[in-house]
N, C-alpha and C positions, 0 to 999 in steps of 0.2 A: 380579471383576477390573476392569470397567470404573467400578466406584466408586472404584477408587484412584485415576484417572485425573482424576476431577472432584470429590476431594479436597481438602481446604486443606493442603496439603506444599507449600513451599514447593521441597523436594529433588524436585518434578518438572522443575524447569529443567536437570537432568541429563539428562531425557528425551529435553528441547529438543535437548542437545549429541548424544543418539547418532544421535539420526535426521537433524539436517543432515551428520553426517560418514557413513551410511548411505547419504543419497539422494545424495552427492557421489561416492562412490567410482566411479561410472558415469565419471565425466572423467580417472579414471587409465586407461580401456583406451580410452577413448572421445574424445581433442582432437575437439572442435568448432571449425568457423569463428565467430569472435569481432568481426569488425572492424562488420558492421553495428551492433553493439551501441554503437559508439564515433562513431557518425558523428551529431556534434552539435556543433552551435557556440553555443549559449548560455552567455554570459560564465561564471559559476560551474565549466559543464560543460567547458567546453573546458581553463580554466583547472586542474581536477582531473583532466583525461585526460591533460595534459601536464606534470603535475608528476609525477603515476604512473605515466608514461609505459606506460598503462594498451593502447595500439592494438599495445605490441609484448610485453608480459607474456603469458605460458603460460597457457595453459587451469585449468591445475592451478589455479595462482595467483590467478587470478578466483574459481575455485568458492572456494580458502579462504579469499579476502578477501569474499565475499562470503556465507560461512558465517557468518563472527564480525559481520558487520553485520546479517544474520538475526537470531541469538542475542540482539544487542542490541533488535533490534526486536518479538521476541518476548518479552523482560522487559516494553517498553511496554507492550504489550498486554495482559500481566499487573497491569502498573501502574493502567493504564485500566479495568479489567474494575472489581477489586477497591478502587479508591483511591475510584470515582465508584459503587462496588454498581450498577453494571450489572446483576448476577445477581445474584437473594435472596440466594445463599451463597458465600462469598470461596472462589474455587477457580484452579488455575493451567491449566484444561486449554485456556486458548485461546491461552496461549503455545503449546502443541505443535500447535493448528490451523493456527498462522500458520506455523510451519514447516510443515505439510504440505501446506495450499493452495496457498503461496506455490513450493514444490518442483513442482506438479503441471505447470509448464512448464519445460523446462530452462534456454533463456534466463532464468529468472527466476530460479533459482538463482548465476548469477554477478554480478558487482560490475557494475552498471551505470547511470547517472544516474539512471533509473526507482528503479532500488531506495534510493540513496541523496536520490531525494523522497519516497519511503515515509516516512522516518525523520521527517524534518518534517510529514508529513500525521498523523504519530501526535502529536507533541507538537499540532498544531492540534488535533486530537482530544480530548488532555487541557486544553489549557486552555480550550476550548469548553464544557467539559462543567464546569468552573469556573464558568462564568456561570453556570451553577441556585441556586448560593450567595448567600443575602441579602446580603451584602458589597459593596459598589461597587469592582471587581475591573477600573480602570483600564487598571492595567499589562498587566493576560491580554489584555480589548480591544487594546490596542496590538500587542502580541506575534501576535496572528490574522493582522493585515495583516502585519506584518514575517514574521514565516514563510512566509505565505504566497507573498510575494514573493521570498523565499528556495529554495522550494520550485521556484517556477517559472522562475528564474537556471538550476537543473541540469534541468530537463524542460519544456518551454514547455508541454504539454497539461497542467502542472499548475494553469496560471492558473484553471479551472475553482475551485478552492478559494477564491479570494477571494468570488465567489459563494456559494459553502457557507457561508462564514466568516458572511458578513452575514444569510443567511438562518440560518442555527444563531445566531448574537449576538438576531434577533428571537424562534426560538422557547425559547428557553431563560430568555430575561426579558423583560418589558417595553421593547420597542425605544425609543432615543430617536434623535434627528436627531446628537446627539451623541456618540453611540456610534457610528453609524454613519462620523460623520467622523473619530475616533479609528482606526478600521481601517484609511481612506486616508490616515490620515498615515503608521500605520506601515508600509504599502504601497509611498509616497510618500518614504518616508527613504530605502529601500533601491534604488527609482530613482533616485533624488538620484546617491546613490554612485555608481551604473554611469553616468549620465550624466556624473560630474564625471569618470570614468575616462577614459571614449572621447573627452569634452572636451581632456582634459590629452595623449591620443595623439595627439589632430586624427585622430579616425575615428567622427564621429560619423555620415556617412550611413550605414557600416556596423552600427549599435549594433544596428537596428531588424532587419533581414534576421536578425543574428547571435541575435536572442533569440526568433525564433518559428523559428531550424534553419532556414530559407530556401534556404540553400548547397548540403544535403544535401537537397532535395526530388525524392519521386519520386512522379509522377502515382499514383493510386490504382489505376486502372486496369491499371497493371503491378505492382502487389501481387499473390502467388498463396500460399497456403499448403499447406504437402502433406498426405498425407491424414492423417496422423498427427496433425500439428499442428489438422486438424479435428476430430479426436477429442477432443480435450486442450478442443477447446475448448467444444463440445456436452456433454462431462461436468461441464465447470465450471459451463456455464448448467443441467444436470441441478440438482446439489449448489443451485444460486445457489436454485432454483425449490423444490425441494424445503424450503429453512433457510425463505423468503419464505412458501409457505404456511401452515409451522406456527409461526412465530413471533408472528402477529396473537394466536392462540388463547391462547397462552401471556400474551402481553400484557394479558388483556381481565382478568385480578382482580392486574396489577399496580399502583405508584404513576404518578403523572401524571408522574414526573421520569423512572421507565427509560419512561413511553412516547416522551418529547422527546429521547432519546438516540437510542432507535432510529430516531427520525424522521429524524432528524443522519443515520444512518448508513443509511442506506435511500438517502435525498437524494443521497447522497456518492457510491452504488453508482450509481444512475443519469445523476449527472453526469459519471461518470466515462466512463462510454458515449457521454455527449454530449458529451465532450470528443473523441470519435476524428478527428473532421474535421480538426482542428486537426493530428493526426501530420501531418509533410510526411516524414518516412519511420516506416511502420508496420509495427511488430514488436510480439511477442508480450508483452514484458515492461509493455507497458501494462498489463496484465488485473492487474498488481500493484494497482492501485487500485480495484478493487473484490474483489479476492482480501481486501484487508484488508477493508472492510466487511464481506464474508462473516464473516470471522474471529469478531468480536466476535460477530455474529448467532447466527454458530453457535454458539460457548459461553454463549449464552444457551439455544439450543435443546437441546444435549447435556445443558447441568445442570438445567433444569427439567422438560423433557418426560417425562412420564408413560410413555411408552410406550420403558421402559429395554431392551428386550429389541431394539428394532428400533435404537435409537441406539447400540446396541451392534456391531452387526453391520455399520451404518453406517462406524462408527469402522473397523472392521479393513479394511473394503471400501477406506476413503481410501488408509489407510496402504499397502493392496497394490495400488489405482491407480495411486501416484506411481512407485512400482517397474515398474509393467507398460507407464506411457508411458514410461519412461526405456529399459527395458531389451526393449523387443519392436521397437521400432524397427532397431534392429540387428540381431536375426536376421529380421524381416519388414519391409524397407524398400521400403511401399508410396510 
């Protein structure tokens, strides 16, 4: 059963569809408070909170808009796995990972700037992984910084990625001084913009506060999470520790190009750790950026590893986590 799963079908993206509309049915019995989720002022973010007039939309409406951005972001990942042979053999099952990691926090299941910088840290992802290509691949250089910059307009802790960007640009090919300058241009275009913005409103001392969330800051020290929510998140570092140790093993009779990937994506998970400080309000829906690096990791781990019996048992255990955090909170609200 579990070899269908890490199959080349490309008809498992149907899988993808039943279990975000599976793990979302929780939000029909269950409205959550949603407004933390919205409390950002970075140009991009604020700019799409209030065109979607996103702080007074339904619960419901969140989980389904942010099901069909899931779905989409789980093709990436199938694009990325398969398009770059990340894994010896072309298979889709880490589309169905990234939905199920990405579900194992509730907040992370709705439409929220975090989720829609995912969306860009995937495309950074693929064309990152372009540079292994003999090709003098210009434009992807360019495209690193301008995404990246893009990414960090809807979630300021995503600035973290330019740094990825530069260090993934040297290990994926021979760095030059000028490659490296290409990434701050396109960095540099995409602040241009927001500067000639706030220029043309006359609010430029605002620009600076408004793009690292400044407005919305709350000391750390009055951060608290419930016990639940520490659950959710000791199981993620379980899974995170678990994919980390056997993935080295797996790697050692691979090519030198998926070693320089998962180094990418290694990097990615721990910067994104190193990016917390930077929350000036800190929520759950961070862990979105190293839920993805997990992702990929782990359908490298599910399809190679030898030991199918235990990845197996693995697999069903995920599937009936996302369930047991979603739905044991409510009849045991510690």
């Amino acid at each position: 059963m579990f070899n269908f799963f890490k199959s080349n079908n490309p008809a498992l993206a149907a899988v993808n569809v039943v279990l975000i509309i599976l793990f979302r049915i929780v939000f029909l019995i269950h409205p959550t408070d949603t407004a933390f989720l919205f409390h950002h002022a970075e140009p991009a973010s604020k700019f799409f909170i209030r065109l979607l007039d996103l702080t007074h939309m339904p619960t419901l409406w969140l989980a389904i808009a942010g099901g069909v951005l899931c779905f989409i972001e789980s093709l990436l990942v199938n694009r990325i796995i398969n398009r770059h042979k990340v894994s010896a053999r072309k298979n889709y099952i880490g589309g169905i990972l990234f939905v199920i990691f990405s579900s194992m926090v509730p907040a992370c299941q709705l439409l929220s700037p975090a989720l829609v910088s995912i969306f860009f840290t995937l495309l950074i992802l693929d064309k990152m992984f372009d540079l292994s290509r003999p090709e003098k691949l210009y434009g992807a250089i360019f495209d690193l910084g301008f995404l990246a910059a893009i990414a960090m307009l809807f979630y300021f802790p995503a600035v973290y990625l330019l740094l990825l960007v530069i260090i993934g640009f040297l290990t994926m090919r021979t760095g030059t001084l000028r490659g490296i300058l290409i990434i701050f241009t396109g960095f540099l275009a995409v602040m241009l913009v927001v500067f000639t913005v706030y220029f043309w409103k006359d609010a430029l001392p605002q620009m600076l506060p408004d793009m690292v969330n400044l407005s919305y800051r709350i000391p750390m020290s009055k951060i608290s999470f419930t016990i639940w929510q520490e659950i959710s998140i000791g199981w993620i570092a379980l899974i995170g520790a678990w994919i980390l140790l056997n993935v080295p093993a797996i790697l050692y009779s691979s090519v030198i190009q998926t070693r320089k990937y998962i180094t990418v994506l290694i990097l990615s998970g721990v910067f994104s750790f190193l990016a917390i400080p930077l929350l000036f309000n800190l929520n759950l829906t961070h862990l979105l950026f190293a839920l993805t690096s997990m992702t990929i990791l782990g359908a490298v781990y599910f399809v190679e590893t030898k030991a199918t019996l235990i990845a197996e048992v693995l697999f069903i255990v995920l599937i009936l986590s996302v369930f047991a955090l979603e739905y044991l909170p409510l009849f045991i609200p510690l």
